[in-house]
C-alpha positions as CSV (number, residue, x, y, z in Angstrom):
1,X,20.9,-17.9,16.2
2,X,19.7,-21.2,14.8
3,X,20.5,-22.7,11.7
4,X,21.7,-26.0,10.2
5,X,25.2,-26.7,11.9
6,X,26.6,-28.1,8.8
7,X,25.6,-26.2,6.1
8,X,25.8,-22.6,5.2
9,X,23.1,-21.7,3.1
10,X,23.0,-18.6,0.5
11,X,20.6,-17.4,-2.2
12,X,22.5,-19.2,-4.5
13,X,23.6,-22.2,-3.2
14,X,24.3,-24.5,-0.2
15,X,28.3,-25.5,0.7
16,X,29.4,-27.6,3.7
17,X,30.4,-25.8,7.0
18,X,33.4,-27.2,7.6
19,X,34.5,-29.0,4.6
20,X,37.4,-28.8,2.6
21,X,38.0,-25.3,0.4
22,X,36.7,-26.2,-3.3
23,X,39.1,-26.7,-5.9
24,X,39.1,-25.4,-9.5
25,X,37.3,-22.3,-10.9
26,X,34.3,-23.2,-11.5
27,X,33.7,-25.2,-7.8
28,X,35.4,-21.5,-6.6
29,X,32.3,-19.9,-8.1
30,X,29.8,-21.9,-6.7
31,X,31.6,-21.2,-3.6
32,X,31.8,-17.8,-4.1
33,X,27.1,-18.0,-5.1
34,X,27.0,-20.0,-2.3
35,X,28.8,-17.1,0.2
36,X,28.2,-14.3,-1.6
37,X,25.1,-12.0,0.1
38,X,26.0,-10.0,2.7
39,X,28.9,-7.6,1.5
40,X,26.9,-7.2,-1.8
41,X,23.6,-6.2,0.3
42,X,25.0,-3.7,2.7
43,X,26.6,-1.9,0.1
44,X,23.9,-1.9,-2.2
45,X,21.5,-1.0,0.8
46,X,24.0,2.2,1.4
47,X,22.8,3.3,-2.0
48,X,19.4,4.2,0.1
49,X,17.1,7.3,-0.7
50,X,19.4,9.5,1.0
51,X,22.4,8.4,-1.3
52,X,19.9,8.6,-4.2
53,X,18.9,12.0,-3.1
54,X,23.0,13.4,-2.8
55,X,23.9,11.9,-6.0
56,X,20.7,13.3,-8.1
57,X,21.7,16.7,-6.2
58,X,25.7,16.2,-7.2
59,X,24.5,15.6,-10.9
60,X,21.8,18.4,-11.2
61,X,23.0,21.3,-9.2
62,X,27.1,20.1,-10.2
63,X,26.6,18.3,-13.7
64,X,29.5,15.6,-14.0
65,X,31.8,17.2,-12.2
66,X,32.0,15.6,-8.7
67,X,32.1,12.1,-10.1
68,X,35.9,12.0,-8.9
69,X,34.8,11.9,-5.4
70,X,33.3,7.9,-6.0
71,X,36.1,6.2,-7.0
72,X,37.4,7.6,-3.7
73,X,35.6,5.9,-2.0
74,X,36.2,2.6,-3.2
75,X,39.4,1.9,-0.8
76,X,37.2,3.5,2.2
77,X,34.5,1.0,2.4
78,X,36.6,-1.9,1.6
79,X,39.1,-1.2,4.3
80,X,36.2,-0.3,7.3
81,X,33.7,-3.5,6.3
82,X,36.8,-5.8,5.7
83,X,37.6,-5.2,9.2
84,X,34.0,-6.4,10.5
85,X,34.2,-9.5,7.9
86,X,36.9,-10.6,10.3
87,X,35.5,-9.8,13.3
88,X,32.2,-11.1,12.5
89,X,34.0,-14.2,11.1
90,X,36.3,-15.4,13.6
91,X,34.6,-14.1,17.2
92,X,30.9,-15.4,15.7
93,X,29.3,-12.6,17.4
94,X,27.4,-9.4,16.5
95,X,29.3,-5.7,16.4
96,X,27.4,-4.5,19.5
97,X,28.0,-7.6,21.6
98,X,31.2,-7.7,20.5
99,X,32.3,-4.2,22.0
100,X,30.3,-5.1,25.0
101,X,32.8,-7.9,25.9
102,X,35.9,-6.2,24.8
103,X,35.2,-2.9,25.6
104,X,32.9,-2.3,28.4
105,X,29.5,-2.7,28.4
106,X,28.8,1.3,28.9
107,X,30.6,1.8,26.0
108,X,28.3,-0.9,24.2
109,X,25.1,1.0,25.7
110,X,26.7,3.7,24.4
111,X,27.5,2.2,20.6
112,X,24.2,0.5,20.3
113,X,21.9,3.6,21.8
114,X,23.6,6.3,19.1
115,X,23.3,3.7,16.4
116,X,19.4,3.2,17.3
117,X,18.5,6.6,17.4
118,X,20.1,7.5,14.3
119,X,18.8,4.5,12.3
120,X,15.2,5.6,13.8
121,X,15.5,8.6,11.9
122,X,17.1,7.1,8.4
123,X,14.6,4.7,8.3
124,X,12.1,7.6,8.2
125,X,14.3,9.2,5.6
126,X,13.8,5.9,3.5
127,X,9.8,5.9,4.1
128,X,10.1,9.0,2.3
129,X,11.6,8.1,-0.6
130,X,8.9,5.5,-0.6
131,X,6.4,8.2,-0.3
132,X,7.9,10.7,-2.5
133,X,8.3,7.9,-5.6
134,X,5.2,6.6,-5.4
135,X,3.7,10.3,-5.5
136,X,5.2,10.2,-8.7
137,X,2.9,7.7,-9.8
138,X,0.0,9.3,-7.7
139,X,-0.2,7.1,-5.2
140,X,-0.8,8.4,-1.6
141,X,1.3,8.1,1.1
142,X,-1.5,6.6,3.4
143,X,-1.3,3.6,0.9
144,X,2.4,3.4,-0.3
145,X,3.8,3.6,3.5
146,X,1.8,0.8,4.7
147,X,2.1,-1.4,1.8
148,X,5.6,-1.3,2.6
149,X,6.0,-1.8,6.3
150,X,4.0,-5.2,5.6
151,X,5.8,-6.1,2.7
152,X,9.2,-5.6,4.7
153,X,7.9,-7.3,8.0
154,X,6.6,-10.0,6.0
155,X,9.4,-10.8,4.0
156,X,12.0,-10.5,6.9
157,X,10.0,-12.8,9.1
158,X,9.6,-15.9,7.2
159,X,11.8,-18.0,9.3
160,X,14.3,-18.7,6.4
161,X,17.5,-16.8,6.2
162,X,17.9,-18.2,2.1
163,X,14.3,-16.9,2.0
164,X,15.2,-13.6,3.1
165,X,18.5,-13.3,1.0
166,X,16.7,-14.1,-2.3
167,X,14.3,-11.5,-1.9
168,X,17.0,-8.9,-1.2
169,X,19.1,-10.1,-4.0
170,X,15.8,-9.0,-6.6
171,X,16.1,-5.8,-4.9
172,X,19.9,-6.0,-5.7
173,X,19.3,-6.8,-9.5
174,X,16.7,-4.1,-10.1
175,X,19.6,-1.7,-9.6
176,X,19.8,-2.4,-13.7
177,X,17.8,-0.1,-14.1
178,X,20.2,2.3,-14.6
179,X,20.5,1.4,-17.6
180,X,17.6,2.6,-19.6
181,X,18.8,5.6,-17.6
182,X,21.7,6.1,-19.4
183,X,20.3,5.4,-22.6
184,X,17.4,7.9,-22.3
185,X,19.8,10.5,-20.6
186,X,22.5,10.4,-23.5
187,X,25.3,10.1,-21.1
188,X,28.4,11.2,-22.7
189,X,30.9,8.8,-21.7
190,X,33.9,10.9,-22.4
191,X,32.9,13.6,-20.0
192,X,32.2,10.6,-17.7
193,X,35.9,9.8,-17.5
194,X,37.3,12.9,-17.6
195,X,35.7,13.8,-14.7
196,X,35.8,10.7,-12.7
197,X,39.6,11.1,-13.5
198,X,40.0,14.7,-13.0
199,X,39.0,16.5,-9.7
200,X,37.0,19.9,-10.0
201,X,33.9,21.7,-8.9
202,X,31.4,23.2,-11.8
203,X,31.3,27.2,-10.8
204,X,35.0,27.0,-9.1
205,X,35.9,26.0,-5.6
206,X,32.6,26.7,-3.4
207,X,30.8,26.1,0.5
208,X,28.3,24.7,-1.2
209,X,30.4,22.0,-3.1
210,X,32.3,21.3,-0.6
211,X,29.6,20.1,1.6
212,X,28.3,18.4,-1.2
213,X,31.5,16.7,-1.2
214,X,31.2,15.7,2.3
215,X,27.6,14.4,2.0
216,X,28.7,12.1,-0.7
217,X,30.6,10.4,1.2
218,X,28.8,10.7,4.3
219,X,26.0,9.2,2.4
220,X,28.0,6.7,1.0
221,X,29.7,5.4,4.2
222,X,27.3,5.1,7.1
223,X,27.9,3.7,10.4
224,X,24.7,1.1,10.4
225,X,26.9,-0.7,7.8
226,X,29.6,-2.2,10.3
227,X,26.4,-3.3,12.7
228,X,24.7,-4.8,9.6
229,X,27.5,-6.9,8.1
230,X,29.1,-8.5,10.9
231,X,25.7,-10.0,12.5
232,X,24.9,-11.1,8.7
233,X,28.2,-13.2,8.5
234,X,27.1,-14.1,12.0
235,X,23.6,-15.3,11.2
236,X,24.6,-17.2,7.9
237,X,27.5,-19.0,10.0
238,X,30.5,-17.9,7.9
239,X,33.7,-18.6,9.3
240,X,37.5,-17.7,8.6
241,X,37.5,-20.5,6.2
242,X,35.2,-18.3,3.9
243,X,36.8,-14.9,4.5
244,X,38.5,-14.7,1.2
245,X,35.0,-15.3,-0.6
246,X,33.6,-12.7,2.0
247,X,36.2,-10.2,1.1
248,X,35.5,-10.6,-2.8
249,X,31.8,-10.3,-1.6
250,X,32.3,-6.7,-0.5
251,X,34.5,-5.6,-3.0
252,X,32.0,-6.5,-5.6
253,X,29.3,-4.6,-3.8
254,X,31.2,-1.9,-3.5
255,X,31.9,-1.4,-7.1
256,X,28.6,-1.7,-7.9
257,X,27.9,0.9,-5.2
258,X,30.2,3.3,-6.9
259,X,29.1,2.6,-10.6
260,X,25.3,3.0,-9.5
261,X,26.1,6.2,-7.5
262,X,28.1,7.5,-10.9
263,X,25.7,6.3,-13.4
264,X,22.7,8.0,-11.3
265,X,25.1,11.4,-11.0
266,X,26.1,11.1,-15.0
267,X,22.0,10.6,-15.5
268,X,21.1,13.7,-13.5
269,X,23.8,15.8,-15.4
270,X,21.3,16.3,-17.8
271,X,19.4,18.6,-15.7
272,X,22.4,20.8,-15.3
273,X,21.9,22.9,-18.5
274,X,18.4,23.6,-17.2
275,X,19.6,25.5,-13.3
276,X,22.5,26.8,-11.3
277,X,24.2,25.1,-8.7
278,X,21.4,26.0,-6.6
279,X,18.0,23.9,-8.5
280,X,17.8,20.7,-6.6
281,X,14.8,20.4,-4.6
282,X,14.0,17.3,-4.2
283,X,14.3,13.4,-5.4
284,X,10.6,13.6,-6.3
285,X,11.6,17.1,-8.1
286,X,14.4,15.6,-10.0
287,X,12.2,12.7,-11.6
288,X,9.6,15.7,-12.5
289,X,12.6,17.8,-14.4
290,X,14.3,14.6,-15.8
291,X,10.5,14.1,-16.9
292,X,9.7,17.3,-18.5
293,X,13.4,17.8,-20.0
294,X,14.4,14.0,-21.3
295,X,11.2,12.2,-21.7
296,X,11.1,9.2,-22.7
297,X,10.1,7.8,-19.3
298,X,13.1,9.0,-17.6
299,X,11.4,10.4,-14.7
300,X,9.4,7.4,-14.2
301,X,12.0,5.1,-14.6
302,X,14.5,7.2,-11.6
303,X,11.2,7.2,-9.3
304,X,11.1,3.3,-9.7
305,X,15.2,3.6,-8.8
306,X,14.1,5.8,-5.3
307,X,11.3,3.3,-4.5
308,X,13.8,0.5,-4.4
309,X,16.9,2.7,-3.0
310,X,14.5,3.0,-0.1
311,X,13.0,-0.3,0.1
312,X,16.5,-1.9,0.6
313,X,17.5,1.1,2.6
314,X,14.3,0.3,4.9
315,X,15.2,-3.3,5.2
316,X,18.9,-3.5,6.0
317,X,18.9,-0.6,8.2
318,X,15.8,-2.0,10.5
319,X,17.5,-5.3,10.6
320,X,21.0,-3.7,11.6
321,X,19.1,-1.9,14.4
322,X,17.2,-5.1,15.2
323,X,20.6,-7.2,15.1
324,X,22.2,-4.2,17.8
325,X,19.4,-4.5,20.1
326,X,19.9,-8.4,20.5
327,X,23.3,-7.8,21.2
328,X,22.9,-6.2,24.4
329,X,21.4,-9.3,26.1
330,X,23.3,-12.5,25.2
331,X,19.9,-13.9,26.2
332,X,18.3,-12.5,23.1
333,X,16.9,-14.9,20.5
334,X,18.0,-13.4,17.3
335,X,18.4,-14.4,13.6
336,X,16.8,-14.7,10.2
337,X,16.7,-18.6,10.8
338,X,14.7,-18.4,13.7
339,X,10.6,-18.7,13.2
340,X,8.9,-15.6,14.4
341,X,7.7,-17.8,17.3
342,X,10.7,-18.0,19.1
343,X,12.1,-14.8,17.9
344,X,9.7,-12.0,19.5
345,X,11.7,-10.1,20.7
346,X,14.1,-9.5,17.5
347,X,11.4,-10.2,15.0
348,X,9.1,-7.5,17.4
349,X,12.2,-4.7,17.4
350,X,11.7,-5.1,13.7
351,X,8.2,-4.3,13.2
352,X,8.4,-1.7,16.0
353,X,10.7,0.1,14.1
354,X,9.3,0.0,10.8
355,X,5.9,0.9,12.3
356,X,7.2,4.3,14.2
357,X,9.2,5.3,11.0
358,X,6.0,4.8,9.2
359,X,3.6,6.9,11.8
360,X,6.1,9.5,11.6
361,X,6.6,9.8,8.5
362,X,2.5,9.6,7.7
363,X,1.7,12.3,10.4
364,X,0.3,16.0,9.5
365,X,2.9,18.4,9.8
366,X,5.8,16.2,10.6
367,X,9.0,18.1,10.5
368,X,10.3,15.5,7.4
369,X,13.4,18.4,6.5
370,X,14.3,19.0,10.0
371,X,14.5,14.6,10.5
372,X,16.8,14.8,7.2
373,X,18.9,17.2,8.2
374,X,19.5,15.5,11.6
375,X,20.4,12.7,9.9
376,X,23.0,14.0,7.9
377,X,24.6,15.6,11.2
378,X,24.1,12.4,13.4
379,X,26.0,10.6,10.8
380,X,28.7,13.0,10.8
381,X,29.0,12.9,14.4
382,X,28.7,8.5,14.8
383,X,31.2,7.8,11.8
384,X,34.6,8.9,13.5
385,X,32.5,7.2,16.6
386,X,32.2,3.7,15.3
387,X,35.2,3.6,12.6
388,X,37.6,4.1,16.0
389,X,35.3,1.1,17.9
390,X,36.2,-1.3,14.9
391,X,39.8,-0.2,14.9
392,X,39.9,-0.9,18.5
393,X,38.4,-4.2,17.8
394,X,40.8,-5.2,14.7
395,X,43.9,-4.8,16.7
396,X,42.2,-7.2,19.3
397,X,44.8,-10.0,19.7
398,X,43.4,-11.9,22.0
399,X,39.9,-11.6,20.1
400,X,41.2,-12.2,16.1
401,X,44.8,-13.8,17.3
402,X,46.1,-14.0,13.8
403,X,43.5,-12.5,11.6
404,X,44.5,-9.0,13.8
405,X,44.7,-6.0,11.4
406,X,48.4,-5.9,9.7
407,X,50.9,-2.7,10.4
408,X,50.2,-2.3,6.9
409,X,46.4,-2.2,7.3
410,X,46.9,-0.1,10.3
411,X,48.6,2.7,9.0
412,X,45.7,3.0,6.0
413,X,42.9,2.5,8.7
414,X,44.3,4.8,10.3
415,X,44.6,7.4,7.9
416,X,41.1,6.6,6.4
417,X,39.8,7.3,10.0
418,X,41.8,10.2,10.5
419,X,40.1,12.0,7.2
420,X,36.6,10.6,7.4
421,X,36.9,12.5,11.1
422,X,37.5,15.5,9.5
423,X,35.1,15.2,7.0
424,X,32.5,14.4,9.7
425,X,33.8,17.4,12.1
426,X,33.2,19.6,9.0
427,X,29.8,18.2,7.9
428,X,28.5,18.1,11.8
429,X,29.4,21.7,12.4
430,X,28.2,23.2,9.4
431,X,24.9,21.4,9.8
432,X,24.8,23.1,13.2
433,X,26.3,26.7,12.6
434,X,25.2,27.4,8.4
435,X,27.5,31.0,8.8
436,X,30.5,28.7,9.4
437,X,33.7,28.8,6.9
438,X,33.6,25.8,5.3
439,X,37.0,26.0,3.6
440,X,38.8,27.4,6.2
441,X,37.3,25.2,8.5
442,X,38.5,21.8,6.4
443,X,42.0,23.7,6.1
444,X,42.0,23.9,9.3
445,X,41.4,20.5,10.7
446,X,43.6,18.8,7.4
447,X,47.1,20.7,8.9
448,X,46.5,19.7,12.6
449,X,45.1,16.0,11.4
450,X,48.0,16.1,9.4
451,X,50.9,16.8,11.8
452,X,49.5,14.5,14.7
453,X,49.4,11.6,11.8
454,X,53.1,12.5,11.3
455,X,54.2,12.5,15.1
456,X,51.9,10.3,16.6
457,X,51.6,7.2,13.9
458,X,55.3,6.3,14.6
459,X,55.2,6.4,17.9
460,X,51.8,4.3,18.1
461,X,53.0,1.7,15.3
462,X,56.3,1.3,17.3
463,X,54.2,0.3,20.7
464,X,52.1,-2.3,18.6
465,X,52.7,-6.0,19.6
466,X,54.0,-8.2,16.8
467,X,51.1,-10.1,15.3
468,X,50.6,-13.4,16.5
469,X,51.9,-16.8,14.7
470,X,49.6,-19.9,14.6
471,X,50.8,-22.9,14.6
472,X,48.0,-24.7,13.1
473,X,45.5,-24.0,10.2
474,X,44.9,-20.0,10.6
475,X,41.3,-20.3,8.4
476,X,40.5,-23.2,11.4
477,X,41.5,-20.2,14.3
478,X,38.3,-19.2,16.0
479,X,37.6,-17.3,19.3
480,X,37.3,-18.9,22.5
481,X,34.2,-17.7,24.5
482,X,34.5,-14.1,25.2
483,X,33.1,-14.3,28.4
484,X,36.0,-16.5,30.2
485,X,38.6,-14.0,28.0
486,X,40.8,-11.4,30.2
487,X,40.0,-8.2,29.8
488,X,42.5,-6.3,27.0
489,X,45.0,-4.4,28.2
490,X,44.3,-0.6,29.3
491,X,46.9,1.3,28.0
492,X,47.5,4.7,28.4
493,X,46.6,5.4,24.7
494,X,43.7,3.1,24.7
495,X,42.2,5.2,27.7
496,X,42.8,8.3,26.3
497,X,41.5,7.7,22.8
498,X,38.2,6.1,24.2
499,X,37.8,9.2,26.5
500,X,38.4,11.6,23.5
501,X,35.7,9.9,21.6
502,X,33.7,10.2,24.4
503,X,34.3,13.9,24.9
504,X,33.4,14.5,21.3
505,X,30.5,12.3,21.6
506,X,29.3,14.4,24.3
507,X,29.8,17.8,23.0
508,X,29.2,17.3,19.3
509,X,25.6,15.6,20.5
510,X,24.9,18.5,23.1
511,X,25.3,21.2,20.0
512,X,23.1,18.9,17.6
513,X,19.7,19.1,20.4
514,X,20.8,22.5,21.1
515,X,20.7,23.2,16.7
516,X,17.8,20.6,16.4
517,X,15.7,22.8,19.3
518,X,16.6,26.0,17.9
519,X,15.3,25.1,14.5
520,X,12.1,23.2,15.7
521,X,11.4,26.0,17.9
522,X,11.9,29.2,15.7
């Protein structure tokens, strides 16, 4: 990746590579606008059409009462993209490439092939929202689709990674427009906490709001992310000297995450009064009731949220894809710095990618519900995939040496994996098998999940090695090339988790084609 060696450059400022921390509060914030970008963007870009779409069905078909579930989630995406910060930090290399050299390069193949053909399909998802808000205004999709696939190429290849960062940052600010939302929709603040505080289902304890359940945070914590941020930190050259201001980065964007996704849940509440917990159709369906029941240009102003939900969606999901693919070849030119000249390859991944979304998307007939719907199970079945990978990664001594995760860390990342598993397990099947028991299913799995956290996490914790002391300036500690590093270590329990995941992998992906072909085909 190529870029000025002694400056790392943001949207909102310019600080020295290696020079000395800033002192003082208000040098700390220009620190913090100088760093500040790619923790704020991947979790904004989360907030895609798909997330816009769950939240707008949370809020109509189950009013305010599955707001508790955000706040959740806050602790979740910290912990996972924290862990990336530091790996993308200290090793200076992307997620895929990263598990190629520590891992195996089958098991990269493997990481980066999933992650492809899943963002293939969300990136269709996203040119639907674009198509779908834009129909709003009338506008066809033969126009709107297009329009955007230039727009995106256009502004991602300009050579200029400050360029690119500004223009996503617009995207980040026009998530204010929430706020004529909740002016026009009356939201009633003290149902607002009550609910974020209190945990219920409208209508009772239900399948159907279970899943919902699941697909908020499914939605809300996708796999792409951990590809997307650690090749960001990579291209804009931040290094462990930065990683507190990378840290605040991503909490930041994930409260702003978690407010948007309750404000837009809150807003769509005001359709509840009007259906049952069966009414949600559609985004474009939801700015035509919020329309004809609030006025007031509501419904225009949540299509203009989807169209921008997707746009970003579009943009940081391509260029996660486009950052994997480079990773398999350390050969591969890749960056936002780079001029499309000597970037082809990464810059031509890009377009490709945008431009088969597009076609798909555009073409007569095109099974758009059955693409969704494989999307929702494909990221049930890559999360407990990928959260495991990074876990492997973070406890990576010879990789992070002292910026390994902490036993304290490890026993929450390890809990937060074992539940988003679960959830996942839960969402996957009942994607595949709609008869299943949701409840009894998620019982189920909770009590085993639950005693093999109680016998094994001892056990596991008590084999860790103690975490390395440096000697010298830990935010100076970087990784030595990865290629002239040992191998890690394969441990009985290293072998047998990776094998498990695979196994999973395997089976869980077998019944998906087997679901997806049975549905295509009847």
């Amino acid at each position: 990746m190529a870029h000025d060696n002694d400056q790392i450059t943001g949207a909102f400022g310019t600080i020295s590579h290696d020079g000395p921390s800033r002192k003082g509060i208000r040098a700390r914030i220009l620190t913090l606008l100088a760093i500040i970008g790619p923790g704020l963007i991947v979790m904004v870009g989360d907030n895609d059409a798909g997330g816009v779409s769950t939240y707008a069905q949370a809020g109509q078909n189950f009013g305010y009462s599955l707001l508790w579930t955000l706040p959740l989630l806050i602790p979740v995406l910290v912990v996972n993209q924290e862990m990336v910060v530091r790996l993308g930090a200290v090793t200076g290399v992307g997620h895929g490439r990263l598990i190629r050299e520590r891992i195996g390069k089958r098991w990269s193949y493997l990481s980066v092939g999933s992650i492809l053909l899943l963002n293939s399909l969300i990136i269709v998802t996203e040119f639907i929202g674009i198509s779908l808000s834009m129909d709003y205004f009338g506008v066809s999709p033969f126009i709107s689709v297009p329009v955007a696939i230039v727009a995106l190429f256009l502004v991602t290849s300009s050579g200029s990674f400050r360029r690119w960062e500004r223009f996503m940052m617009l995207f980040v600010a026009a998530n204010a427009l929430v706020i004529p939302l909740v002016i026009h929709t009356h939201i009633r603040s003290a149902q607002v906490f009550h609910h974020l505080a209190i945990p219920g289902i409208r209508g009772g304890t239900s399948s159907s709001g279970v899943l919902l359940i699941i697909s908020i945070i499914g939605t809300t914590v996708a796999p792409w992310q951990l590809f997307f941020q650690e090749s960001n930190i990579v291209d804009k050259r931040i290094t462990p000297r930065w990683i507190n201001y990378e840290r605040v980065d991503t909490i930041v964007g994930s409260f702003i995450v978690v407010i948007v996704a309750s404000i837009l849940i809150a807003a769509c509440a005001a359709l509840a009064p009007h259906g049952t917990t069966n009414s949600f159709t559609s985004a474009l369906g939801v700015a035509r009731d919020l329309g004809r029941y609030v006025g007031h240009g509501t419904g225009t102003v949540f299509a203009l949220i989807l169209l921008n939900s997707s746009i970003v969606g579009a943009a940081t999901v391509t260029l996660a894809s486009s950052y994997a693919l480079g990773d398999l070849s350390p050969r591969f030119n890749q960056g936002l710095n780079v001029p499309l000249r000597e970037a082809k390859g990464f810059y031509g991944a890009f377009a490709g990618l945008l431009v088969v979304a597009g076609v798909i998307t555009l073409l007569p007939g095109a099974p758009l519900g059955l693409i969704t719907l494989a999307v929702q199970a494909l990221c049930g079945l890559m999360l407990p995939f990928t959260t495991i990978m990074v876990l492997l990664l973070a406890n990576d001594t010879a990789t992070l040496g002292p910026w390994v995760n902490s036993r304290r860390l490890n026993i929450v990342a390890i809990i937060i994996v074992a539940i988003l598993t679960d959830l996942s397990v839960v969402m996957m099947l009942s994607t595949l098998f709609s008869s299943i028991n949701v409840l009894a299913l998620l019982e189920w799995l909770a009590g085993i999940t639950a005693v093999g956290l109680l016998v094994g996490m001892p056990m596991g914790l008590r084999r860790m090695a103690p975490r390395p002391v440096y000697e010298d300036d830990k935010l100076e500690y970087r990784t030595s090339r990865l290629a002239l590093m040992s191998p890690p270590v394969s441990s009985r329990a290293r072998r047998f988790l990776l094998r498990a995941n695979l196994a999973y992998l395997v089976v869980a992906g077998v019944l998906l084609v087997v679901r997806i072909v049975q549905m295509a085909t009847s």
